[in-house]
N, C-alpha and C positions, 0 to 999 in steps of 0.2 A: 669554820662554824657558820652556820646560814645565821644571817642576821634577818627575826622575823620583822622588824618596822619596814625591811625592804620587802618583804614576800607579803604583808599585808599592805605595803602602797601598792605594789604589782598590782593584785588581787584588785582594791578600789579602784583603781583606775580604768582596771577593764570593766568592770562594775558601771564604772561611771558609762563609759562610751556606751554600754548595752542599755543604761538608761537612754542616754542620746539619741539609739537606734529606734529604741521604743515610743521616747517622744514625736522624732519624723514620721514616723508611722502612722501616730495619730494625728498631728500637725499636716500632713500632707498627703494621706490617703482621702478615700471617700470620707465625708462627712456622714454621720452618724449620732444617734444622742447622748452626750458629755464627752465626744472625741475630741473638743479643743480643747475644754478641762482637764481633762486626762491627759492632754501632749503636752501643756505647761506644768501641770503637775511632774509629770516624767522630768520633763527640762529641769524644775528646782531641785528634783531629788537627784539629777544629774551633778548640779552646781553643789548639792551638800555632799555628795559622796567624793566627789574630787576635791574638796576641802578638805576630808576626813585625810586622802592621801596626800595631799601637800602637809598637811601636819605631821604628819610623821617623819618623813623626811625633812623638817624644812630647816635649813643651816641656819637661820636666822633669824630675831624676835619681828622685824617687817614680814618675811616667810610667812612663819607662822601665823602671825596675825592676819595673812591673805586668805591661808584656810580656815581662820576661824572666823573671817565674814562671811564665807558659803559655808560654816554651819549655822549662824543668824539667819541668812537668806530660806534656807531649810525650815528652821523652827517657824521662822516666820510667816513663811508664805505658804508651805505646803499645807497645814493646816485648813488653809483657807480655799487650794486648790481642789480638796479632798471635799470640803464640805459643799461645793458648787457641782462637783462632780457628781456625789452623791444623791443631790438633790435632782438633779437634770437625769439620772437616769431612775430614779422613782417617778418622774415626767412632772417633776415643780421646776420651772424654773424660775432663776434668781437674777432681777433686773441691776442693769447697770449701777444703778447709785445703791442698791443694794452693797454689792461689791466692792465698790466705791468704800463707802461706810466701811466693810469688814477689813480693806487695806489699809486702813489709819494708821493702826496699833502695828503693825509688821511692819512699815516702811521707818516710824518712827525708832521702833527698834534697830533696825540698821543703821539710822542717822547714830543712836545710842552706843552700840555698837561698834560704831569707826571709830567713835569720839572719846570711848572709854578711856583711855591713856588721861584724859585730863580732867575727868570726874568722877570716876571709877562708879555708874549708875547700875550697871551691865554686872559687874563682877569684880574682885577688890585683888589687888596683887598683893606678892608677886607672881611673875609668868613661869616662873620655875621650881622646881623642889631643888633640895641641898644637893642633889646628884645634880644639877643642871640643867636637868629635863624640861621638856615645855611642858606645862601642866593643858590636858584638854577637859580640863575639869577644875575649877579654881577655889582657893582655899574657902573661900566662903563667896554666895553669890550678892549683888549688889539689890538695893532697894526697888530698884526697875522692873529686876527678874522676875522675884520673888510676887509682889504685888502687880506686874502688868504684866509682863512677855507671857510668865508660866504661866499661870491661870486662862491668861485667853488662848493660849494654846490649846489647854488642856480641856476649856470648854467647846472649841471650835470641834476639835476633834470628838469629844463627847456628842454633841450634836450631829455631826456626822452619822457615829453609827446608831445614834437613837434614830435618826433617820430611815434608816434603813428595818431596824430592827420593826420599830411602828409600821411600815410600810411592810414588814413581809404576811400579815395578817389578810392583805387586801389585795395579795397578787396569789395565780395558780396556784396549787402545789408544788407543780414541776420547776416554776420560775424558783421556787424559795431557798433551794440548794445552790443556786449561784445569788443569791443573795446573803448567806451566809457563808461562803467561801471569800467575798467581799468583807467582809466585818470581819473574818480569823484574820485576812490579812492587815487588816487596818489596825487591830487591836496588838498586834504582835509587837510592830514598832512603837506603839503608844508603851505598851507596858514596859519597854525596854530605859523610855524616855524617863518614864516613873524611876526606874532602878539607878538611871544614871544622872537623875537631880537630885535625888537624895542621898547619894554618896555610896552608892554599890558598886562595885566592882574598880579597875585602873582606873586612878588619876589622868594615865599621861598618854592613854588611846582614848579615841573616841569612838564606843559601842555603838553609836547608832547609824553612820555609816555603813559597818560591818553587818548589822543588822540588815540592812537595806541590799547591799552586799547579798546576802544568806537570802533576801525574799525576790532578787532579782528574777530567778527562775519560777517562781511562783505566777512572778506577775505575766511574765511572758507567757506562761503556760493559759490564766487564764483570758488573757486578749486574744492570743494566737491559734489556741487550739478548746478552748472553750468558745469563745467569742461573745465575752460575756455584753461588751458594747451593742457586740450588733444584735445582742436580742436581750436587749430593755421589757421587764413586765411591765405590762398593762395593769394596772390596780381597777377591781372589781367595780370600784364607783365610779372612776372613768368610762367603764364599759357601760355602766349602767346609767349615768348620767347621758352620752352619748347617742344611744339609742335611740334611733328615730323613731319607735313603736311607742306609745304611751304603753307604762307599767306601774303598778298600783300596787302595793303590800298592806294589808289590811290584818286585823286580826282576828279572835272566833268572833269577835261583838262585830266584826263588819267597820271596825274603824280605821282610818287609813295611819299607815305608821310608817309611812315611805314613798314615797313617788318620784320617777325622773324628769327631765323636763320637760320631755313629749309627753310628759299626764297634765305638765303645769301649762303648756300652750292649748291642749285638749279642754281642760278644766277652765282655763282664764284664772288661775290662781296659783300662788303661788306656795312652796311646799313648808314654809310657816305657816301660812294659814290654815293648810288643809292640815295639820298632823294633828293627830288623836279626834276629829271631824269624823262625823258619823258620814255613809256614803252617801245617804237620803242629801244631806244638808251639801255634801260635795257634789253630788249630780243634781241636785234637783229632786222633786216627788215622784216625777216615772221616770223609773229605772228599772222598769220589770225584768228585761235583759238580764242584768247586772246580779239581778237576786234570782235570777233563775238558773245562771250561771256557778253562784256560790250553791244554789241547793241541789241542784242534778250531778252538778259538775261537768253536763256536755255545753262544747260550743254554743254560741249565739249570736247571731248578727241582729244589731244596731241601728237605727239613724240618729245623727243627731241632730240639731237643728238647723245648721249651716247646711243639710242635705248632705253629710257627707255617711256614706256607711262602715260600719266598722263592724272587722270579725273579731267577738270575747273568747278567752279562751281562761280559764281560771284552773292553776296547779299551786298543791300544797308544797310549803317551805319542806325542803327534804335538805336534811346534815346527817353529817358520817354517823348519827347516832343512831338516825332512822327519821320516822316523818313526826315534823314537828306538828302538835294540834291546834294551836293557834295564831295557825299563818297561814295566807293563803297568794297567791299572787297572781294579779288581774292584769291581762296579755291581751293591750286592744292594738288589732293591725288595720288601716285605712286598706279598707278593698275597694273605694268607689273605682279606683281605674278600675277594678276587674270587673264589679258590678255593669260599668257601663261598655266594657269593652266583650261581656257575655250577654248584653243586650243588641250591643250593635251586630257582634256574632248572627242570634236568633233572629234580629230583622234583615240581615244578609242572605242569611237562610232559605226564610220567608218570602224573599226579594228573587233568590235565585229559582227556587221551587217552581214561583208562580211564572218567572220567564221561561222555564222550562218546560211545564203542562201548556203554557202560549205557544211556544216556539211552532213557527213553520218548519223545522224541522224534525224528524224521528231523531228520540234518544233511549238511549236502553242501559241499566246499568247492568253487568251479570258480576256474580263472584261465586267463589269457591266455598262449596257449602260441603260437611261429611255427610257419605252415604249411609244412612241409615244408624247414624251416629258412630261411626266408624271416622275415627281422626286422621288416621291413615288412608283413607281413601274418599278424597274430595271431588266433588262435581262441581262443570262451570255451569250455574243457573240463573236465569232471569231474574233481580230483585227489586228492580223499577223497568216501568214504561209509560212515555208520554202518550198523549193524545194524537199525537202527529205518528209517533210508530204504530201503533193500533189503525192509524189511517191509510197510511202506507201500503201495510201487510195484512191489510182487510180482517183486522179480529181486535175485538178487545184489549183495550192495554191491562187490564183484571187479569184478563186468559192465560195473559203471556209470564206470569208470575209462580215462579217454580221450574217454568219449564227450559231442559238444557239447555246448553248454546248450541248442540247439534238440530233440534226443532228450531231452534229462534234460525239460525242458516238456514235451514230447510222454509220456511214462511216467506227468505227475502229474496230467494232462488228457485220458487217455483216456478219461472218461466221460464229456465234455461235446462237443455238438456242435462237429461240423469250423467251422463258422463261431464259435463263441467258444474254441475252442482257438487258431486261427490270429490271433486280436485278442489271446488273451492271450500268447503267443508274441511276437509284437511289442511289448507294453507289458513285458513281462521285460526283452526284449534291451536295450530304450531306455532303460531305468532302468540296467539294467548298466553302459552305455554311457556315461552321462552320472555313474553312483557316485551313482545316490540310492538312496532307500528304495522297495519297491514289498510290496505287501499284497495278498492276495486270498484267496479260499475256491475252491478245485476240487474237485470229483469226480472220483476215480480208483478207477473198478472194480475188485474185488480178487474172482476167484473168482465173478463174477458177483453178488458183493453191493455195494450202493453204500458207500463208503466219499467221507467229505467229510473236509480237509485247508485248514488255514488254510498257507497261504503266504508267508512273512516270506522277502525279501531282501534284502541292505541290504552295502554294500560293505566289505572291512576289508582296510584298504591300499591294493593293487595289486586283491587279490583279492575274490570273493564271497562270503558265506556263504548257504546256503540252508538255511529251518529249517521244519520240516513239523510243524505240529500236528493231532493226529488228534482231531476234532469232530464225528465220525459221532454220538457219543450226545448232542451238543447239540444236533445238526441233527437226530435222531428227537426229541428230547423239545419243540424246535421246530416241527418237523410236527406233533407230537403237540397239542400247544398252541392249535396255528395249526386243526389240525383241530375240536379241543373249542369253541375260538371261531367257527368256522362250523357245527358240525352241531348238528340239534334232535336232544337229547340222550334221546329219547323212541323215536323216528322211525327215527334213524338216517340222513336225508335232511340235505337243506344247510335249516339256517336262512333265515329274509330276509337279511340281511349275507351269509351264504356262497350263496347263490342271487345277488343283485344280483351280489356278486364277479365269480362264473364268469361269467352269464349275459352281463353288461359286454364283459367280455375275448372271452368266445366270438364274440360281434356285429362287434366292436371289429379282430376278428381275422381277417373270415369278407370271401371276395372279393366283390368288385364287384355280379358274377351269382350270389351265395347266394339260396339260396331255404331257408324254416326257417317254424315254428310256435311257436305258445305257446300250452298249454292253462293254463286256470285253471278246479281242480274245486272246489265245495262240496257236504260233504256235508250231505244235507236235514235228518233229522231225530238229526241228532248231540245238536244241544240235548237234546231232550226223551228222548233216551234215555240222556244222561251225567243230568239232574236224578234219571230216574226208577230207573235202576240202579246211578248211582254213578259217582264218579269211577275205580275202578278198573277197571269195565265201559270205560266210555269210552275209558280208554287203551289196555285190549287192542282196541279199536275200531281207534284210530288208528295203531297200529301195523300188523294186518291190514289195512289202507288203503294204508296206506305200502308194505307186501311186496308187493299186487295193482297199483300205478301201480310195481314195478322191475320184473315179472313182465310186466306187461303191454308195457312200452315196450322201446328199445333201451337196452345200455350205455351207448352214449355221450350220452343224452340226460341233459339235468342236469332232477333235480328236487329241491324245495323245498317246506318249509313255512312259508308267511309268520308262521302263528299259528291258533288256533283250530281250525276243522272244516277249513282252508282249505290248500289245495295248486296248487302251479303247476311245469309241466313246459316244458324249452323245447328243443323238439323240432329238432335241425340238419337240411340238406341233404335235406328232404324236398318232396315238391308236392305242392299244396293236395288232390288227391285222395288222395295217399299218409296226408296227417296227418288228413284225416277219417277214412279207415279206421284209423288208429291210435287218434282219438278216440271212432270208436264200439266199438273193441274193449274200450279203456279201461271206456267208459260200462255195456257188458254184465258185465265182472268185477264192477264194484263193486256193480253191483245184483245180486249172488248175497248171499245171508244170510249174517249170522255167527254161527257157534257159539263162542260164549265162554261157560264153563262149564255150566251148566244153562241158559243163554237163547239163546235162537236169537230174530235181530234180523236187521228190514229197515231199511237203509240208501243208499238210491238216492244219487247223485250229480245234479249239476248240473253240468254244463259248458261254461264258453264255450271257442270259438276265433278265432287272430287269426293272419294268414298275413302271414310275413315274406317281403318288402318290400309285399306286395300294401296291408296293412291301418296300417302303422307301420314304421320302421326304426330303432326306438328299443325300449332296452327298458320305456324307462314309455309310450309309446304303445303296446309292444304290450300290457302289463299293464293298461292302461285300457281298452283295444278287447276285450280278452278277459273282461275285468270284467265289462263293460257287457252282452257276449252273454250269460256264464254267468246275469248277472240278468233276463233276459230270457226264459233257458230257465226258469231258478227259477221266473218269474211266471206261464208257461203253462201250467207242470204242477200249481200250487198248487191243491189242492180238486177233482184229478181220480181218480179212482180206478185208472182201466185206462189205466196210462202205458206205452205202449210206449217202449224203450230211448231210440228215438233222437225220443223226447220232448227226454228229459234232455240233448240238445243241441244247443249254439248255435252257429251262426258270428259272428265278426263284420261288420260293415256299412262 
């Protein structure tokens, strides 16, 4: 036959240990509000429920008696654990001498308790009924119980859930369903405690235990899978006391019937003083705001007198019944940061505006406007222009306003050919389009002078910016440059580098069926007349050499000085009969004398030529064919006295 004292010590004991589990849980998880309450609490109802089962098994009246200190321990202290817990998670809490004071009566009861054997203050023997049984319930209880344990038991616990109960009025709605599943569980073992001080049910078990037993899963349910700890309500006054906003509750007369502390730091008053205080007497006499607020009911900003501004906002008390009519509630928020931070804004603004109609440079904003009010189909258009881009691109920065970004390209590209206007026009739009960055250098004629412009676009936001850098004087001082590095600095002609350059490109560039020359002159007795008169003789020499080969040829023929006595000319778009006549007209100038200062000097030429495509169609092929001839004329005329002109030249072979 199953003996149940053993299948209900079984049952407590595990009882107990899931209490234990529950206590570590809160004792040593994260901390949380009333999780150290709640773990000692666990721990006592631990120490009472493994009381309950050593009494039932216990072979012996010491036994016995060792459970029935952990059910003292229980009465005594959980009460007290319950009502600290309670309190801490309504967000009161309860300071140490507080606590102090509520363990008086419970520690004293234990002393009472162990001591009972010798003054029977606790409870009156004997320990056992006529069967022998231990009584867990004793034939009558002692003077102690009755007048101190029970009662403050029964108030501590009382207070507890008035605790709660008072507190569910001033939290959520949502919160108030675990707060009432807290008070079913509290109230459960409380009413148990009632039945089993007044002589209800077995003598020789102890109900309340068992009871605890029965609510163990409860409680675990609601820690573990409610988690009622870790979300503690907030009570309404809290929130509202808290609020950094000053808030005002007034009624239909306009008198205040509420305020949190941001009204009372706003106000300099505090919220005894101000209540039932008409607004006039709490603000002061101008308050036009405040009653313009109450009678419109729209917003209003404020100053007060500290200079700070504030936005009013005034709503009627609304409850679940509908809108209350005599209430109203006055919502002032401090906006000076924004007040002064949309000041500092508009002088930024202001600030940048005006350096942007200064700027020496062109800026242009364009954005995407609908055609014709069509959302689906947007145009990129001009919406700003400085002064500087109106200067730039010779027109009004007014003008430019509306108009595409294919005209604004077209304004900053008119000086470059239609075919790289129309490429750069396309690589704009597509950078616009896609919101990258695009870069480049144009020419825009202004007045007939070239004027060069760096080019920056680059997206901001929705929109474009376009920023014009004017680089006309880097791009002369680049020419300039570029010029000094090709020309013989003597001469005034292109160097070897700037002869190869052009000549290259010229060829490089020249159709199919061109026809062209190359002469190359040396002059004869240059040597001997730079030794015998001087290097300053000489260069006025070759300078006058230089002026009779621009004199004698076309503009458009490029000529060069490799070095030395030595000259090469490269003659476009002529035939082989046209560049002979050029080369023997050449041949007759330079055999005319020079008079440089007091000497008057002969200087004949030599010159080869070499007929483009006939002879090379390179330009070092024709530079070697033309070489070759002028040494060839060189070699004929050497040692001859009476040279006719067109001695001094050769064709090539």
């Amino acid at each position: 036959m199953i003996n149940l004292d053993v299948v209900l010590s079984i049952l407590l004991a595990f009882s107990a240990v899931g209490y234990l589990v529950l206590a570590m849980r809160m004792l040593g998880g994260q901390r949380a509000i009333g999780s150290l309450a709640m773990g000692v609490t666990f721990l006592m109802i631990a120490l009472w429920v493994l009381g309950g089962a050593i009494e039932l098994l216990a072979p012996s009246l010491p036994v016995f008696m060792l459970g029935r200190f952990g059910h003292y321990i229980g009465t005594g202290l959980v009460p007290v654990g319950i009502l600290v817990c309670f309190r801490e998670y309504t967000g009161s809490q309860t300071s140490r001498t507080t606590i102090a004071a509520l363990l008086i009566i419970p520690v004293l009861s234990l002393v009472i308790a162990a001591t009972n054997f010798w003054h029977q203050f606790m409870w009156f023997y004997p320990a056992t009924n006529a069967a022998g049984e231990f009584l867990t319930r004793p034939v009558a209880w002692g003077p102690y119980f009755l007048f101190v344990h029970a009662p403050f038991g029964y108030l501590v616990v009382g207070a507890s859930i008035l605790t709660l109960l008072l507190h569910s009025s001033a939290v959520a709605p949502a919160h108030r369903r675990g707060l009432f599943l807290i008070v079913g569980s509290a109230i459960a073992p409380s009413i148990t405690a009632v039945f089993y001080d007044t002589g209800v049910g077995p003598d020789t078990i102890s109900i309340l235990p068992l009871v605890f037993a029965w609510m163990l899963p409860i409680y675990a349910w609601l820690l573990l899978r409610e988690q009622i700890i870790d979300f503690s309500p907030i009570a309404y006054e809290t929130v509202f006391q808290n609020m950094q906003d000053p808030v005002i509750v007034v009624d239909n007369n306009e008198r205040v019937i509420g305020l949190n502390h941001g009204a009372e730091i706003l106000l300099n008053i505090s919220e005894r003083e101000a209540l039932r205080e008409s607004l006039d007497k709490v603000f002061g006499e101008e308050v036009p705001e405040v009653h313009a607020a109450l009678k419109t009911g729209l917003p209003q900003k404020m100053l007060t007198y500290t200079g700070r501004f504030l936005h009013l906002q005034v709503t009627p008390i609304a409850t679940n019944k509908g809108t209350a009519r005599n209430g109203r509630v006055l919502m002032f928020r401090d906006v000076s940061d924004v007040e002064k931070a949309q000041r500092e804004v508009q002088t930024s603004e202001k600030l940048l505006r005006t350096l942007i109609d200064h700027s020496l440079n062109g800026i242009i904003r364009l954005s995407w406007i609908p055609v014709d009010g069509d959302q689906d189909h947007n145009e990129l258009c001009c919406i700003f222009a400085n002064a500087a881009a109106g200067r730039f691109l010779d027109v009004e920065p007014d003008e430019m306003i509306n108009c595409s970004a294919a005209d604004v390209v077209r304004l900053f590209s008119k000086g470059m050919e239609t075919e790289n206007a129309n490429s750069l026009l396309e690589r704009f739009l597509e950078a616009a389009q896609n919101g990258t960055l695009f870069e480049t250098d144009v020419r825009a004629d202004v007045d007939g002078e070239a004027r060069w412009l760096h080019v920056i676009s680059e997206p901001v936001g929705e929109d474009v910016a376009v920023t014009f850098i004017d680089i006309t004087d880097d791009r002369v001082k680049e020419l300039q440059m570029e010029s000094i590095a090709l020309c013989d600095p003597l001469t005034g002609v292109l160097n070897r580098r700037g002869f190869e350059k052009q000549a290259s490109r010229l060829l490089s560039e020249s159709a199919d069926d061109a026809t062209g020359a190359l002469l190359f002159v040396d002059l004869n007795d240059f040597k001997k007349i730079n030794d015998q008169c001087g290097h300053e003789i000489g260069d006025q020499l070759l300078k006058i050499a230089a002026e009779r080969l621009r004199s004698s040829l076309r503009s458009c023929d490029i000529i060069g000085r490799p070095g030395g006595d030595e000259f090469v000319a490269l003659v476009p778009d002529v035939t082989g009969e046209v560049a002979e006549k050029l080369a023997t007209r050449l041949t007759n100038a330079l055999e005319q004398r020079y008079f440089i200062g007091e000497e008057t000097l002969d200087c004949a030429a030599a010159i080869g030529l070499a007929l483009y495509p006939e002879h090379a169609s390179t330009l070092t092929g024709l530079l070697r064919a033309a070489d070759q001839a002028m040494y060839r004329a060189k070699a004929r005329c050497r040692g001859v006295v009476d040279i006719d002109g067109t001695d001094l030249l050769e064709k090539a072979v």
